[in-house]
C-alpha positions as a Markdown table, in Angstrom:
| # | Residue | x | y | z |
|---|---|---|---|---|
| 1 | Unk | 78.6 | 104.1 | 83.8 |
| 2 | Unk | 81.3 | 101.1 | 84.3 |
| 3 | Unk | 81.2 | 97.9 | 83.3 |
| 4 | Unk | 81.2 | 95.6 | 85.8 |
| 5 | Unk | 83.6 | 92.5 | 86.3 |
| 6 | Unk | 82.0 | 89.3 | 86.8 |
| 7 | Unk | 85.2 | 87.3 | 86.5 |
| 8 | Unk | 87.5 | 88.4 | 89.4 |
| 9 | Unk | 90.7 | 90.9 | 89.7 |
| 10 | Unk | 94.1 | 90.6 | 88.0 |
| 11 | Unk | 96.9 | 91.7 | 90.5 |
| 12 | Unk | 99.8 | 93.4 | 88.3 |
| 13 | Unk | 103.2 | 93.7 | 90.8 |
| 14 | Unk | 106.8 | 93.6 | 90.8 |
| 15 | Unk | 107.7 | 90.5 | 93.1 |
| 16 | Unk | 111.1 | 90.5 | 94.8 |
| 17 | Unk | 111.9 | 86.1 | 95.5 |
| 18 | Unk | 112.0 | 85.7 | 99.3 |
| 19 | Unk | 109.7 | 88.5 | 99.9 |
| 20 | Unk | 106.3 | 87.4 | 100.9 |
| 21 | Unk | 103.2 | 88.6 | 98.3 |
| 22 | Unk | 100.9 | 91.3 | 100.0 |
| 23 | Unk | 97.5 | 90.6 | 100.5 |
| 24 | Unk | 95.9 | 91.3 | 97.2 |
| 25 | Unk | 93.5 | 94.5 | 98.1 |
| 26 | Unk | 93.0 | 98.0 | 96.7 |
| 27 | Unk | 95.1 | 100.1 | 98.2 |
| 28 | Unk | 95.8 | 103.6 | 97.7 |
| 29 | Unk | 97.5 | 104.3 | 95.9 |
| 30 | Unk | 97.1 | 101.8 | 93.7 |
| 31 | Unk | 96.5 | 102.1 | 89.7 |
| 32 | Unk | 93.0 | 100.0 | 88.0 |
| 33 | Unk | 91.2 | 99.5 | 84.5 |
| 34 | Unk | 88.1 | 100.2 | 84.9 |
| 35 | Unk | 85.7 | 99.5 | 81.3 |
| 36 | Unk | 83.7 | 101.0 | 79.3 |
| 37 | Unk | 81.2 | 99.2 | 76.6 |
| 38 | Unk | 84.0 | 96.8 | 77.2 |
| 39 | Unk | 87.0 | 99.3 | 76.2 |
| 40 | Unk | 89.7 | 99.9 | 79.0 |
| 41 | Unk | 89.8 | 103.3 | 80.8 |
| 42 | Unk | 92.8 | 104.1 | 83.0 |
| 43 | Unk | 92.7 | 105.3 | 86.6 |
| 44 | Unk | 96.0 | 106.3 | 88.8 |
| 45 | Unk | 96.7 | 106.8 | 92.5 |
| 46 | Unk | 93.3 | 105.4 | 93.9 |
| 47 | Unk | 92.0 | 106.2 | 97.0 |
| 48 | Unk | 89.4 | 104.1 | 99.1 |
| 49 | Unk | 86.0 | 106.8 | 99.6 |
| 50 | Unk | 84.3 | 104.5 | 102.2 |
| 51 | Unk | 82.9 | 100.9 | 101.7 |
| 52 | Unk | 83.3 | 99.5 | 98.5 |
| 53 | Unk | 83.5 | 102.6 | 96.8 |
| 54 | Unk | 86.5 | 104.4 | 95.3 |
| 55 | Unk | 88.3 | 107.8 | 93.6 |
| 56 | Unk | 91.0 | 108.3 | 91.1 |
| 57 | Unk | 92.3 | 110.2 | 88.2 |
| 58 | Unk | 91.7 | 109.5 | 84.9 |
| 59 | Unk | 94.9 | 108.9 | 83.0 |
| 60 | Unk | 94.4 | 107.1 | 79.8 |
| 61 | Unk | 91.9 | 106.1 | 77.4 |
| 62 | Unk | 91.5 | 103.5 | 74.9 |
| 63 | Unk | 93.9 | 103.3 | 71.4 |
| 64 | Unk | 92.5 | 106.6 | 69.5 |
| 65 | Unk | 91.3 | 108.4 | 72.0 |
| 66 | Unk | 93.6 | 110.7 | 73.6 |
| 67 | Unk | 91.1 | 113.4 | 75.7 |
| 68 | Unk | 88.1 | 112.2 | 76.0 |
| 69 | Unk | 85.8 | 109.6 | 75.5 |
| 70 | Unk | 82.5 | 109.1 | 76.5 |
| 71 | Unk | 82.6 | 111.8 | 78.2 |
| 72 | Unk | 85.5 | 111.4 | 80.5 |
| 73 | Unk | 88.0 | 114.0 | 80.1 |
| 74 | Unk | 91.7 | 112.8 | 80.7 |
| 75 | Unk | 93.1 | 114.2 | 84.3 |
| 76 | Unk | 89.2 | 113.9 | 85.3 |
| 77 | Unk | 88.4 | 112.7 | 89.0 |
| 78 | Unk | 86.2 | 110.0 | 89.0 |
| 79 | Unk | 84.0 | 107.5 | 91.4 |
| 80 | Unk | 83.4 | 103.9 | 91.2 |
| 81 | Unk | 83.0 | 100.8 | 92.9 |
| 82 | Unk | 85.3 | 97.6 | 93.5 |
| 83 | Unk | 83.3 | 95.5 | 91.2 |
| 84 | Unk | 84.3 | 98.1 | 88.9 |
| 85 | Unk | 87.8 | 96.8 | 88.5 |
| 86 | Unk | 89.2 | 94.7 | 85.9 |
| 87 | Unk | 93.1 | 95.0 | 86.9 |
| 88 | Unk | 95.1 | 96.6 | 89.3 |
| 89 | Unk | 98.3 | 97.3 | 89.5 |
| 90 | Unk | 99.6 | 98.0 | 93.3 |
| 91 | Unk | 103.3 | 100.3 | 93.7 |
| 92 | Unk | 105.9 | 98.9 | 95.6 |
């Protein structure tokens, strides 16, 4: 159902100078794009489900869409895979 990236992650997180960078993994936790015929679809508060595989809530669509699109309700749980993930963007 997700696209898949082909290109490599883009880390998204607040750096404090003097503070080393964490190692750039999924955590949970964390917040991803995942895509969709190339159209961005928000996940929050990931969780790792074994492997390469992951969890998450839904929690925003692309511009126009507002509860659903293709099929993917807003607040819906969903599974995917690290190669899934076009950005993520790890709390502090």
């Amino acid at each position: 159902m997700f696209d898949i990236n082909e290109r490599g992650l883009i880390f998204v997180r607040e750096h404090l100078p003097g503070i080393p960078l964490p190692e750039l993994e999924l955590r949970d936790g964390d917040d991803v794009t995942l895509k969709i015929n190339g159209q961005n679809v928000n996940i929050e508060n990931i969780r790792s489900t074994g492997g390469n595989d992951y969890a998450g809530t839904v929690s925003g669509f692309p511009h126009g869409y507002f509860t659903t699109f293709m099929d993917i309700e807003l607040g819906q749980e969903v599974t995917f895979r690290k190669e899934n993930v076009f950005t993520v963007g790890q709390r502090a």
